[in-house]
Structure formats: structure tokens, C-alpha cells
N, C-alpha and C positions, 0 to 999 in steps of 0.2 A: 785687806790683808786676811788672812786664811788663820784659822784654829793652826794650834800647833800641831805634828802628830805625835803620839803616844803610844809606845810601846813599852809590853814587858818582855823579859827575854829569861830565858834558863839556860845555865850552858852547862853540860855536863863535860865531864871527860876529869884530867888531871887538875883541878883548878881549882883544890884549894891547899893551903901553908905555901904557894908558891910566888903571892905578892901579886894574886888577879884583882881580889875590889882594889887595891892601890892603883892597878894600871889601868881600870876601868872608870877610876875616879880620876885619876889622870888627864884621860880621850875626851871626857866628857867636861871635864872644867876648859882643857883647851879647846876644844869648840864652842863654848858656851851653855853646854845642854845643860835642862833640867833632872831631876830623879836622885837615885838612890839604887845601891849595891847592897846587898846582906850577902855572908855564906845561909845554905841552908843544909838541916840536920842530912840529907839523904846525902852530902857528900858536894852536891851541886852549888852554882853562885845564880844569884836573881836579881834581875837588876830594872830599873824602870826608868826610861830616855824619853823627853820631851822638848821640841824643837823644832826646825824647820825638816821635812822631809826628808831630803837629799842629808843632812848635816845626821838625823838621827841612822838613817841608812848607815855613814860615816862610820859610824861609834861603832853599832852593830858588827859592820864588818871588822875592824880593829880589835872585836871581841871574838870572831871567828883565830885571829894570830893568837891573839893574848900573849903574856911576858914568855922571855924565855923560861924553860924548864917547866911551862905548864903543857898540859895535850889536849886540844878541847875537840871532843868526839862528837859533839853537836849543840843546835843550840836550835832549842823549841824560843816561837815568837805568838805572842797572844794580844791585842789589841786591848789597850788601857785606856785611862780617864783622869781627868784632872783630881778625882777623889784618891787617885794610887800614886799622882805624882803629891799630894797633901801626907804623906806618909814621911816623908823630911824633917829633917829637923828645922824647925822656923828659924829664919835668918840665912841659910844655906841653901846656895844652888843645886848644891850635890852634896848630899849623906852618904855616910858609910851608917850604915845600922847593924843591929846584934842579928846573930841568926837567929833565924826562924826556924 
């Protein structure tokens, strides 16, 4: 069986006070993935997905829609580590964190 992959993502656009880490925590406890959502100070959400390929792709794209009444104008992707998905709160699949 294969490492999981690990990604982190930034999505800019309209997406934050609109209920994006909730939908984002969401996508990701229903498929199972690993990580963690924060808002961050510049306006943007960041988020860290761990899992099978195809299933973290999943997410990602889900984060391209995001909820209604958010706009997501893009979303930079950066290649992460099991040290980024330890960033959780222990015990939890998926965190919502403070911003950063």
C-alpha cells in the first residue's frame, strides 16, 4: 500500500464569514481525509488533506465550489508532509484551527 498524498491548498477569493472551514470540514470527514482548515490573517482559508489520491483530489475540487455565497478566485496547491498534517489536534481527523 502506497504513502498517503499530502497536500496543502490556499484558496483565495470570498471565503471567509461564509461557512468555508465548516464545508471544508465537511468534504473531508465525509471522505475520510486527514488535515486541518484555519482562516488566514491576509483574508484566505488553508487547509492540509491527507489520504488516498484520487479521494484528496476529491476534496480539493469541492474546495474549488465551496458553500454557497462564498467566490473562490483560486486555489494555490503546495506539496505537504506528515509533519503538516501533526498540526491537528490529537484525537481528531480533521481540525478546524485559529488563524494564522
Amino acid at each position: 500500500m502506497s504513502a498517503p498524498t499530502v497536500r496543502r491548498v490556499v484558496i483565495r477569493g470570498l471565503v471567509q464569514g461564509v461557512g468555508f472551514r465548516a464545508f471544508v470540514e465537511h468534504a473531508a470527514l465525509r471522505r475520510g481525509i486527514e488535515g486541518w482548515v484555519r482562516n488566514r490573517r491576509d483574508g484566505s482559508v488553508e487547509a492540509v488533506f491527507a489520504g488516498p489520491t484520487e479521494v484528496v483530489a476529491a476534496v480539493i475540487e469541492a474546495c474549488r465550489r465551496g458553500p454557497s455565497g462564498s467566490r473562490v478566485e483560486g486555489i494555490d496547491e503546495f506539496p505537504a508532509g506528515p509533519e503538516d498534517v501533526a498540526a491537528r489536534y490529537r484525537g481528531e481527523l480533521f481540525s478546524l484551527l485559529p488563524t494564522a
